[in-house]
C-alpha positions, 0 to 999 in steps of 0.5 A: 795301304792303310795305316792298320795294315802297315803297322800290322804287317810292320809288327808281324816283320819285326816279331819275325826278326826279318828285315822288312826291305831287300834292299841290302841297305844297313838300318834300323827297322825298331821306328817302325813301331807304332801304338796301337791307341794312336792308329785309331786316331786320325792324323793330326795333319796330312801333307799331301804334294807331287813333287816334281823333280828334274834328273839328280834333283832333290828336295828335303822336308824338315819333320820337327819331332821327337820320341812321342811324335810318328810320321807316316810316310807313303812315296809313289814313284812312275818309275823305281828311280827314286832314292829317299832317306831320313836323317839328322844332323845332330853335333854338325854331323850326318846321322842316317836313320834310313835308306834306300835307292831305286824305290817305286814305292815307300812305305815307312812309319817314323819315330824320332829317337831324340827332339830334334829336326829331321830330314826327308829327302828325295831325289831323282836317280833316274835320267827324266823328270819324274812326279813323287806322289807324297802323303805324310800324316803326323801324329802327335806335335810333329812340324812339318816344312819344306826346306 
């Protein structure tokens, strides 16, 4: 799914007042938000990996960022057996910006709403190996790191 597609289908979504995921999960969907300038812009860095991940595993990318800096993010799983979230840890606490378990596929543009770091983590829910097919394209001065 390109980009323009994403965030035309975003913005239909949230000028609807729908949630835009049924997986019941409480979250904010106002990052998912994009200016329409920066959509005809390339991406100032794309991370592109697969990532192998045993059964329970996780990894977490650190995305370094604030509230004039997108990431867009697109996860492929073989199976819906993968559980993802962005989150901070602002004061020594866990702050959870979104969720969602059991996906096959994500597609999740990302806004910080504060300078600071932030985690994308991925795990493998499911009993066997898995490979997630990760693409991350930055926009504006967001850092990208594995932890």
């Amino acid at each position: 799914m390109t980009t323009r597609i994403l965030f035309t289908l975003l913005t239909t979504v949230a000028a609807m007042g729908l949630p835009a995921c049924g997986d019941g999960l409480e979250h904010d969907h106002t990052d998912a938000t994009v200016d329409a300038f920066e959509l005809d812009a390339p991406a100032r860095q794309v991370i592109m990996e697969n990532v192998s991940l045993q059964p329970l595993e996780l990894v977490e990318g650190i995305m370094t960022g604030g509230p004039n800096d997108r990431a867009v993010i697109h996860l492929e799983a073989p199976v819906a057996e993968l559980d993802w979230n962005i989150h901070g840890h602002a004061g020594g606490s866990t702050q959870t910006v979104t969720e969602a378990l059991n996906q096959m596929t994500v597609d999740y543009v990302f806004t910080p709403s504060a300078q600071a770091d932030w985690w994308l983590l991925l795990r493998n829910s499911g009993p066997a190996d898995m490979t997630v097919q990760l693409r991350v394209e930055l926009y504006g001065n967001m850092q990208w790191r594995w932890q």
